[in-house]
Backbone and ligand atoms as CSV (ligand in chain L), in Angstrom:
chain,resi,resn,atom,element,x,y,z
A,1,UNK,N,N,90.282,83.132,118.354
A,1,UNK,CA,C,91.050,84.172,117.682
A,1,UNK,C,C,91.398,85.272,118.679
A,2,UNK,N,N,92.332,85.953,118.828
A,2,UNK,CA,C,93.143,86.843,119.470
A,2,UNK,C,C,92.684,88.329,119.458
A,3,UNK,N,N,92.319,88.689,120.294
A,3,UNK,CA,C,91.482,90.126,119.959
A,3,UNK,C,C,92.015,91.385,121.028
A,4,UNK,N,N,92.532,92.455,120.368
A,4,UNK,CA,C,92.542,93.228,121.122
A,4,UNK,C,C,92.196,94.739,121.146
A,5,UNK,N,N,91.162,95.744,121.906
A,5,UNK,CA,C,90.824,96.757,121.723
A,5,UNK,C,C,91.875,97.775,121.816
A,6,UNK,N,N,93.496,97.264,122.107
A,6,UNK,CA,C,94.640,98.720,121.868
A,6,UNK,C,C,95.507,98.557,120.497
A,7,UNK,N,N,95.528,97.243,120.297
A,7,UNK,CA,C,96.349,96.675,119.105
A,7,UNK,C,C,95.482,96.228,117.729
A,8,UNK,N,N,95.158,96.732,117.286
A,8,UNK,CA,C,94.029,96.593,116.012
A,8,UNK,C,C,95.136,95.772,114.992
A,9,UNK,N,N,96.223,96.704,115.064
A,9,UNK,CA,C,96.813,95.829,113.648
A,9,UNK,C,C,97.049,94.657,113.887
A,10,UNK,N,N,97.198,93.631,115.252
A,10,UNK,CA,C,97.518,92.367,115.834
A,10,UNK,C,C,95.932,91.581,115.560
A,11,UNK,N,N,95.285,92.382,115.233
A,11,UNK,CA,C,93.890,91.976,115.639
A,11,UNK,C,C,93.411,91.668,114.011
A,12,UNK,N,N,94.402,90.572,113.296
A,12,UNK,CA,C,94.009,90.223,112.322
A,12,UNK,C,C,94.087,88.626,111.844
A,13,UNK,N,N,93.153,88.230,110.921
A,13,UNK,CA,C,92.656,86.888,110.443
A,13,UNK,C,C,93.490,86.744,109.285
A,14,UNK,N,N,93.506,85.808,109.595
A,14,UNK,CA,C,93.679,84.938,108.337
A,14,UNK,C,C,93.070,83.666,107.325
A,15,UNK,N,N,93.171,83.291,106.047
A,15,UNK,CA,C,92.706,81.889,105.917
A,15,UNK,C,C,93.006,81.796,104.414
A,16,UNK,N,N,92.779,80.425,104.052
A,16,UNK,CA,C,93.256,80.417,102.908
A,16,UNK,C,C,94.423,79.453,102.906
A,17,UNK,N,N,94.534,78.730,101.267
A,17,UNK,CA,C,95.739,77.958,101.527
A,17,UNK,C,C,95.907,77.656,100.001
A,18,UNK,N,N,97.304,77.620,99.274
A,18,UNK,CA,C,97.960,77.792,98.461
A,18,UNK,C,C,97.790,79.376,97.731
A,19,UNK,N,N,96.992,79.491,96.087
A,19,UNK,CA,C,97.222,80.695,96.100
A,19,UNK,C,C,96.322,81.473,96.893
A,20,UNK,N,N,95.624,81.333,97.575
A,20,UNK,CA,C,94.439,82.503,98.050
A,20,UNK,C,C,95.273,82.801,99.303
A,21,UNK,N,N,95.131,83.706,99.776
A,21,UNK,CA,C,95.432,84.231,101.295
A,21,UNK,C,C,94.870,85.919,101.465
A,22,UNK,N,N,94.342,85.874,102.085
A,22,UNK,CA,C,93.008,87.148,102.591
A,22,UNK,C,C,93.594,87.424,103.951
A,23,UNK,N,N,93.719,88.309,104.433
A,23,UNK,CA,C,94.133,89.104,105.464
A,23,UNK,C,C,92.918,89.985,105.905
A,24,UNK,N,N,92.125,90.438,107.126
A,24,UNK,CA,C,91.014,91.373,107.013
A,24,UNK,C,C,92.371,92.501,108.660
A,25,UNK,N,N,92.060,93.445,108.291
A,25,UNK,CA,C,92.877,94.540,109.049
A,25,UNK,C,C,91.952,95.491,109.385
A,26,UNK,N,N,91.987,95.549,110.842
A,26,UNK,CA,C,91.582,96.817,111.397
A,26,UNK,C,C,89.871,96.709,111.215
A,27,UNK,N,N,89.451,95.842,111.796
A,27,UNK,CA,C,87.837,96.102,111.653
A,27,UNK,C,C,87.315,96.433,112.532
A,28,UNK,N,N,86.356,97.335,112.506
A,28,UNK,CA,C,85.475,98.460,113.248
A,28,UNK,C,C,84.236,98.204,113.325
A,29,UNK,N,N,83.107,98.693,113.785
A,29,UNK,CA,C,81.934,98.957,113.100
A,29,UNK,C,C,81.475,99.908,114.090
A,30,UNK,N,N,80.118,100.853,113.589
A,30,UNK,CA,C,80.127,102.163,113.758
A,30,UNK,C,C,78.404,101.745,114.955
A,31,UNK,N,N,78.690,102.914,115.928
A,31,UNK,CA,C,77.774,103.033,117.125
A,31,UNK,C,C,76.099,102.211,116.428
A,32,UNK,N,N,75.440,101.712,117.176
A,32,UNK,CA,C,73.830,101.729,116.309
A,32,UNK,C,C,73.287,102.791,115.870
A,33,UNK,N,N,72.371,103.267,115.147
A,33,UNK,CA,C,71.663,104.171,114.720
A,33,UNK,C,C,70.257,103.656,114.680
A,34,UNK,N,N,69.419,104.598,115.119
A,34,UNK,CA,C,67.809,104.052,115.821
A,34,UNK,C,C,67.315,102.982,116.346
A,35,UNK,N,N,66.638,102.256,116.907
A,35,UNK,CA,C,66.497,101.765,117.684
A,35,UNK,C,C,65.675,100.438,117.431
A,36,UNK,N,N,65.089,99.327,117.757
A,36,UNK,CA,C,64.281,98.353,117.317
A,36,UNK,C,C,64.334,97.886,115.875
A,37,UNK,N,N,63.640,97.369,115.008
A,37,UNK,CA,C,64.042,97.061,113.755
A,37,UNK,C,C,64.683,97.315,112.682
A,38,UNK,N,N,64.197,98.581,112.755
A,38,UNK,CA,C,65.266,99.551,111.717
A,38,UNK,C,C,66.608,99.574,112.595
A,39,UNK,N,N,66.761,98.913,113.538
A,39,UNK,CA,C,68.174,99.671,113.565
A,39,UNK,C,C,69.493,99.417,112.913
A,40,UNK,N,N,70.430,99.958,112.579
A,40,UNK,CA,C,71.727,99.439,111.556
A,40,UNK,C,C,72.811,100.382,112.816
A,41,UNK,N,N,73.939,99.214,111.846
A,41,UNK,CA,C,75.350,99.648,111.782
A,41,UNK,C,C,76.103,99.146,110.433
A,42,UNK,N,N,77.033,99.921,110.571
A,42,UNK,CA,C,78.105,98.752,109.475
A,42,UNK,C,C,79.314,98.827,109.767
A,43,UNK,N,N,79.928,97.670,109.337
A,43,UNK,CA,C,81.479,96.967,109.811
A,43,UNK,C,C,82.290,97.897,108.687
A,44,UNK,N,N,83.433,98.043,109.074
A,44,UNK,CA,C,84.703,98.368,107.857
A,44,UNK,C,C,86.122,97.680,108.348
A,45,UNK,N,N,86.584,97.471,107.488
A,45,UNK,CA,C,88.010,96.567,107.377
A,45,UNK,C,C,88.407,96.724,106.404
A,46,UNK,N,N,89.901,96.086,106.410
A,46,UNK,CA,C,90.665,96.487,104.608
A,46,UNK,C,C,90.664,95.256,104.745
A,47,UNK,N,N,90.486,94.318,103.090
A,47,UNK,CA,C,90.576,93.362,103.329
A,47,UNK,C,C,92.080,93.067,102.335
A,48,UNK,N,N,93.222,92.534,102.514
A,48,UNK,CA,C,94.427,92.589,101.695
A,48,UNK,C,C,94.537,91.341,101.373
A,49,UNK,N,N,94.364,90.890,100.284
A,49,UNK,CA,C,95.013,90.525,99.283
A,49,UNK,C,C,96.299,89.663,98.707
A,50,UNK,N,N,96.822,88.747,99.586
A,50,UNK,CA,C,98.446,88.215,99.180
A,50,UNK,C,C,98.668,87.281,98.644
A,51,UNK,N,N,97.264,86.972,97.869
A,51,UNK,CA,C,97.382,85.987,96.627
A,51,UNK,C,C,97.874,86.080,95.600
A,52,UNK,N,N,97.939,85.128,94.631
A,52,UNK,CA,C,98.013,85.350,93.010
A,52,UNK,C,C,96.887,85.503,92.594
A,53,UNK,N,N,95.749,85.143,93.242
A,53,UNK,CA,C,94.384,85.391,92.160
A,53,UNK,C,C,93.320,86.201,93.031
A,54,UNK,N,N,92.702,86.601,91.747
A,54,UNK,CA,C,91.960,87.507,92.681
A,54,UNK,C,C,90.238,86.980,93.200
A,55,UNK,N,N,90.459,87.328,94.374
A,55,UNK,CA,C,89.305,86.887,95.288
A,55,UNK,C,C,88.350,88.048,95.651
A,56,UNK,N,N,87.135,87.113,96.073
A,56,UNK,CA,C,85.769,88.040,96.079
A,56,UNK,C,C,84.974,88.182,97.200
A,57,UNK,N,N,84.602,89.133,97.906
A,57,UNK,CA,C,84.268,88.899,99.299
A,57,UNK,C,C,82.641,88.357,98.763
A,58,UNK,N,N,81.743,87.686,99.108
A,58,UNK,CA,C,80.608,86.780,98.535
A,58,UNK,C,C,79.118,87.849,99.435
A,59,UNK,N,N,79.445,86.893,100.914
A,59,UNK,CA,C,78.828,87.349,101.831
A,59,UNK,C,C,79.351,87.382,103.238
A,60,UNK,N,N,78.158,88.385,103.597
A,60,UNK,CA,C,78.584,88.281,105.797
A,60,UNK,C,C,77.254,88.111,106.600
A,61,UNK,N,N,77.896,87.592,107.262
A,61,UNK,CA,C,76.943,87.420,107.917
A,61,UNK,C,C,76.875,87.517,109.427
A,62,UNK,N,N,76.218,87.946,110.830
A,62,UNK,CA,C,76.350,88.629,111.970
A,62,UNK,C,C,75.277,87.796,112.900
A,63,UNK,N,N,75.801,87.468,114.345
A,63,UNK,CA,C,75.055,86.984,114.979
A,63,UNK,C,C,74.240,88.409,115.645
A,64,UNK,N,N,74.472,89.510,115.354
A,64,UNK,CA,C,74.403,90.376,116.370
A,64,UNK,C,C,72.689,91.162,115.222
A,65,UNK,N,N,72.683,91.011,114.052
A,65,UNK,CA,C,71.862,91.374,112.981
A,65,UNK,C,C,70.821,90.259,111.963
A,66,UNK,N,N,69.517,91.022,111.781
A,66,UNK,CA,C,68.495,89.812,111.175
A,66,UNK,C,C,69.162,89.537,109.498
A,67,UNK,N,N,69.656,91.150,109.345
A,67,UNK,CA,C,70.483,90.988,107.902
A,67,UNK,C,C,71.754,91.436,107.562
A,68,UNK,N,N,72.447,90.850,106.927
A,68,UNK,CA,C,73.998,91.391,106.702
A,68,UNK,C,C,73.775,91.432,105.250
A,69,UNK,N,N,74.469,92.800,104.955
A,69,UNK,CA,C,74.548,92.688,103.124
A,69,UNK,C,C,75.603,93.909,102.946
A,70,UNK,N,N,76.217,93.341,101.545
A,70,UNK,CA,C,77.337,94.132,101.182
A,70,UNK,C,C,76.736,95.727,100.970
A,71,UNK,N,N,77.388,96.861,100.835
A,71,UNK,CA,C,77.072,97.976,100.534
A,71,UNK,C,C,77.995,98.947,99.488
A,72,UNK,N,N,77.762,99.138,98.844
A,72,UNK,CA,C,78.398,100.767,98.428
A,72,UNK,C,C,77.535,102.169,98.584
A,73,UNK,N,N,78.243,103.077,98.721
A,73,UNK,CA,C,77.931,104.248,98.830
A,73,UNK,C,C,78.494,105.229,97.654
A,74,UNK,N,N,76.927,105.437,97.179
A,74,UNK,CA,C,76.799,106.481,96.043
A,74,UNK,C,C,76.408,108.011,95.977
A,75,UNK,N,N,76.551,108.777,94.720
A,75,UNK,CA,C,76.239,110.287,95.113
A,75,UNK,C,C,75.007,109.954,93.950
A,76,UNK,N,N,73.993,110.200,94.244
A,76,UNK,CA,C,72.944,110.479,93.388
A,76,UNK,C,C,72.214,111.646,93.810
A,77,UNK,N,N,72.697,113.170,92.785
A,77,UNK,CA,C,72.308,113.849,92.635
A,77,UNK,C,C,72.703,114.886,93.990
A,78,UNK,N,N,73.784,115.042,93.677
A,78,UNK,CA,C,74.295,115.627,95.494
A,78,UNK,C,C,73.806,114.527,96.681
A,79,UNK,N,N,73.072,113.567,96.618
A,79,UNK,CA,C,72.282,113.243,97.887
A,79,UNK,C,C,73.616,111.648,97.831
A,80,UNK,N,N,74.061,111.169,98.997
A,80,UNK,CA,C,74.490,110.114,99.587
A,80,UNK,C,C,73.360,109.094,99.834
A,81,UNK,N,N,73.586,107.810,98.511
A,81,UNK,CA,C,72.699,106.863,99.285
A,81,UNK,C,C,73.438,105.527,98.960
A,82,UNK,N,N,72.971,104.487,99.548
A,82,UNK,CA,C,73.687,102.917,99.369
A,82,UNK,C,C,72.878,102.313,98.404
A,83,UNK,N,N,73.752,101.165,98.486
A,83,UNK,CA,C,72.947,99.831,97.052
A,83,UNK,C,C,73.837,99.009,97.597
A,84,UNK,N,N,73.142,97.862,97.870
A,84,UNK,CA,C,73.621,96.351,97.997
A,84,UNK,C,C,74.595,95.643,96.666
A,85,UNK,N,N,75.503,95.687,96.893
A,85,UNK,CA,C,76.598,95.017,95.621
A,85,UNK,C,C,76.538,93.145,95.976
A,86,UNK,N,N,76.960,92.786,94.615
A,86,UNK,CA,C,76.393,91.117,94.601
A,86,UNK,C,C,78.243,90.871,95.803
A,87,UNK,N,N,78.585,91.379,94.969
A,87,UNK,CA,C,80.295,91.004,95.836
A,87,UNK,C,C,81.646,92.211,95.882
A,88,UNK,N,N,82.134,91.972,96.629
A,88,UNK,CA,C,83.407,93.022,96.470
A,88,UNK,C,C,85.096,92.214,96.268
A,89,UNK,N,N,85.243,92.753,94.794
A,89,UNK,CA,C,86.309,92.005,94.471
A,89,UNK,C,C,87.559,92.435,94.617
A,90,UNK,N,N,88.301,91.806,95.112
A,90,UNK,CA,C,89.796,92.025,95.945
A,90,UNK,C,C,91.007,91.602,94.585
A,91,UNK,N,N,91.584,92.413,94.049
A,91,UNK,CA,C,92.481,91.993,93.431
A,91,UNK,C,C,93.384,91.673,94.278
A,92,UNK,N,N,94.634,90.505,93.171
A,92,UNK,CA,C,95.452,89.756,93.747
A,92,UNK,C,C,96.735,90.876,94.033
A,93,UNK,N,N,97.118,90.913,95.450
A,93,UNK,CA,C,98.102,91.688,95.718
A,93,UNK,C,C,97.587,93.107,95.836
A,94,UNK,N,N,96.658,92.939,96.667
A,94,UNK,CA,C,96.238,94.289,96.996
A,94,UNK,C,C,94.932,94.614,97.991
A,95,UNK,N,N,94.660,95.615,98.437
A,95,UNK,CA,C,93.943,95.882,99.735
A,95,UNK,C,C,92.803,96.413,99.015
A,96,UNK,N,N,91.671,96.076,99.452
A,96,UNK,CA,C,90.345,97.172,99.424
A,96,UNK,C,C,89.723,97.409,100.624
A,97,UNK,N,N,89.855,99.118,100.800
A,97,UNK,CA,C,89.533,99.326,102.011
A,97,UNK,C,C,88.063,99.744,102.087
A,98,UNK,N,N,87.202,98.789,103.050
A,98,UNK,CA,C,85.826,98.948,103.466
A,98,UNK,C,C,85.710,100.639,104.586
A,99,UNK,N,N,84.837,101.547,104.092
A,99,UNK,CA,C,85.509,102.828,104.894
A,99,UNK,C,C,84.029,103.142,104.900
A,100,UNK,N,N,83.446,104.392,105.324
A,100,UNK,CA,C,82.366,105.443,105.545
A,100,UNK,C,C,82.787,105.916,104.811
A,101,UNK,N,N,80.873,106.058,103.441
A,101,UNK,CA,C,81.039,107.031,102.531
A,101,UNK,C,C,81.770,106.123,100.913
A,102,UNK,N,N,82.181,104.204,101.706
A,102,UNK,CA,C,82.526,104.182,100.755
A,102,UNK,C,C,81.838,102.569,100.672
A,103,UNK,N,N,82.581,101.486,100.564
A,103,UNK,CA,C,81.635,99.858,100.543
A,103,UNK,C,C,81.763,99.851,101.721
A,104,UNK,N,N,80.970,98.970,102.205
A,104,UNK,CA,C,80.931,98.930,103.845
A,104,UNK,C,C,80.075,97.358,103.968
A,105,UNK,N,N,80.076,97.012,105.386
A,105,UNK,CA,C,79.363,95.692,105.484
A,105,UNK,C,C,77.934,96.179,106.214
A,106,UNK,N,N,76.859,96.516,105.552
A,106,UNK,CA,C,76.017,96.674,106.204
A,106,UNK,C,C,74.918,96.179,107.479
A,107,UNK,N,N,74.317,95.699,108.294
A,107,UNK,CA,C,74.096,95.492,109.820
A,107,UNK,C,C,72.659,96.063,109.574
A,108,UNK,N,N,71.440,95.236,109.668
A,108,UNK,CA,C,70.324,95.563,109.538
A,108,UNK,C,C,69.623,95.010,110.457
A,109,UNK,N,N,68.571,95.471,111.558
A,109,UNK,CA,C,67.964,95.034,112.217
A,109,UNK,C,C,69.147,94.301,113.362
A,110,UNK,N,N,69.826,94.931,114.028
A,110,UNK,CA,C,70.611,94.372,115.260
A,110,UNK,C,C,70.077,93.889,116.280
A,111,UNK,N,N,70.038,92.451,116.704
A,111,UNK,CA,C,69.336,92.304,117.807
A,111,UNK,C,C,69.852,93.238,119.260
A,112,UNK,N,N,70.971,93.814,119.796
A,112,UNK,CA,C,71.121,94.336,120.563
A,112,UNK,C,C,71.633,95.812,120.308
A,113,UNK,N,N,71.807,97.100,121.193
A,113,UNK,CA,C,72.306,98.362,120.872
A,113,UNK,C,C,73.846,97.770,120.767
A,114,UNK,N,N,74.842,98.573,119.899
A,114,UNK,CA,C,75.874,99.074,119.518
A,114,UNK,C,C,76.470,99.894,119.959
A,115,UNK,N,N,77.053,99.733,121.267
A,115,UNK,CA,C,77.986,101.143,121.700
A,115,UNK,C,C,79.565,101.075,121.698
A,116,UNK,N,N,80.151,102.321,122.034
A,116,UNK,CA,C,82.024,102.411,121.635
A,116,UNK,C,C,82.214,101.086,122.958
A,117,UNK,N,N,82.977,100.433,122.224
A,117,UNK,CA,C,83.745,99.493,123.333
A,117,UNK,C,C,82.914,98.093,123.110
A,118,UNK,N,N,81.908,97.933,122.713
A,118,UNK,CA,C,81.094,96.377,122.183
A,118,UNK,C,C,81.813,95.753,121.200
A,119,UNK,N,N,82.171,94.142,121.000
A,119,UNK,CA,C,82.566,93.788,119.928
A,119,UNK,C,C,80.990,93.178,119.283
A,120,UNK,N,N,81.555,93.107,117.768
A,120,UNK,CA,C,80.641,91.833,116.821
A,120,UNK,C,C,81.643,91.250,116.261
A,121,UNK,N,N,81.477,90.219,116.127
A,121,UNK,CA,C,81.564,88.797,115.186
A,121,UNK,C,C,80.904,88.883,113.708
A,122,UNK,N,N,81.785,88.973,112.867
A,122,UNK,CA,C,81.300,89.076,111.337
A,122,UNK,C,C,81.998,87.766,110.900
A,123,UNK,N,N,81.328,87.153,110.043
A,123,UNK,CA,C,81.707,85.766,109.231
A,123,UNK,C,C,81.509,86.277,107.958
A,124,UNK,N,N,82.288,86.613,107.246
A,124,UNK,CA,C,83.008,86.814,105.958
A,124,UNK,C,C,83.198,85.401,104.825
A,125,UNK,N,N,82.423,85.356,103.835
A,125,UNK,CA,C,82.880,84.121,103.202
A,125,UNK,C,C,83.326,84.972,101.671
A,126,UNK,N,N,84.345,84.589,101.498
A,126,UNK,CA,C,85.412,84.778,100.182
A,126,UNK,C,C,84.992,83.678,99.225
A,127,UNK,N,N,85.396,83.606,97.722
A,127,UNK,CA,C,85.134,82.909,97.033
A,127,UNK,C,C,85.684,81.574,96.904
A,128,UNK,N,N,87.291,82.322,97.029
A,128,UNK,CA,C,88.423,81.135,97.308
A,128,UNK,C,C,89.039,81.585,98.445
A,129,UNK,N,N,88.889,82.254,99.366
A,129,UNK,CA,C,89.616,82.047,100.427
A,129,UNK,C,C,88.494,81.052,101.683
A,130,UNK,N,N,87.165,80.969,101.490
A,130,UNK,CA,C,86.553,80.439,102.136
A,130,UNK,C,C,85.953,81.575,103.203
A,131,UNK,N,N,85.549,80.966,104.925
A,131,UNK,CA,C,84.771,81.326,105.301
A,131,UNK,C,C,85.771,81.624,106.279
A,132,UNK,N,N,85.568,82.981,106.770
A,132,UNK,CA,C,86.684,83.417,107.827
A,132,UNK,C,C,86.026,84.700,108.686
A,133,UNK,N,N,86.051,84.564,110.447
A,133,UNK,CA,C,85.916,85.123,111.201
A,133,UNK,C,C,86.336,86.255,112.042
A,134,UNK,N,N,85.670,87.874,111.921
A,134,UNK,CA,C,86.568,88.531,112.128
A,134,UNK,C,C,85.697,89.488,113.431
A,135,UNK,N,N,86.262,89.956,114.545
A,135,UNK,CA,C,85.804,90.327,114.991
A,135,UNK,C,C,86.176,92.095,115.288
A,136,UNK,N,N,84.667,92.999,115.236
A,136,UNK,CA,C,84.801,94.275,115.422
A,136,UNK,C,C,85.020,95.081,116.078
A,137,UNK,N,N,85.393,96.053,116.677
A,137,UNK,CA,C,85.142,96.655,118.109
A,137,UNK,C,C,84.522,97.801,117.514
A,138,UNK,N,N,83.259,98.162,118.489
A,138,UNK,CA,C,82.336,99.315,117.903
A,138,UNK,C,C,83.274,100.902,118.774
A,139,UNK,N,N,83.343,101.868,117.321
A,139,UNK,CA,C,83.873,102.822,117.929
A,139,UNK,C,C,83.616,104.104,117.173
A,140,UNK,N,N,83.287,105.526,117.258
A,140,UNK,CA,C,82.944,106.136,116.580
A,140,UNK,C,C,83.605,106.752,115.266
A,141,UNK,N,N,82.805,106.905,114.157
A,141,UNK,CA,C,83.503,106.847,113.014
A,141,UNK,C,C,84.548,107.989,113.300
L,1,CU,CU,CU,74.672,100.488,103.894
């Protein structure tokens, strides 16, 4: 797959065949944060939509992390915290954008540090679009 750190919008996947078609745009993921086991990041991408039906992002999964799991980000009680969602569902003909602060692909236990300019490899499996490969470039939020 074709990757480039000046052209992000070129720097997109595809897959899928009749109605499903999934597009992932512009994926990122953010510097590491602490160090050894605990350490995390998380990926963001829009994932669009140019099907007739609507599709579900399932799971991800990272060579670079011991765990990958979906995320949202909630306000409980003034305080910002996450929760693991079973899936994130993509209506047909339309984008959901993975952002900071909002769903995100979470990155648990990274086997290596995360700095601006590193890529990862995220494997994304959709419900009906299948299993599709997208790669990140780490850069600050
Ligand atoms: Cu999270």
């Amino acid at each position: 797959m074709a990757s480039s750190p000046t052209a992000p919008e070129q720097d997109e996947s595809s897959s899928g065949t009749g109605e499903a078609l999934i597009r992932i745009l512009d994926p990122w993921a953010r510097p590491s944060a602490q160090a050894g086991e605990m350490s995390t990041s998380a990926v963001y991408l829009v994932i669009r939509n140019q099907g007739q039906e609507t599709d579900r992002l399932l799971h991800a999964e990272s060579d670079v992390a011991e765990t990958v799991e979906l995320h949202r980000t909630t306000m409980d009680g003034g305080m910002m915290k996450m929760e693991p969602v079973q899936a994130i569902e993509v209506p047909a003909g339309s984008d959901v954008e993975l952002k900071p602060g909002g769903l995100h692909i979470m990155l648990i236990g990274l086997k290596r540090d995360l700095e601006v300019g590193d890529r990862v490899t995220v494997t994304l499996r959709f419900e009906r679009a299948g299993e599709m490969e997208v790669v990140a470039e780490v850069r600050q939020p």
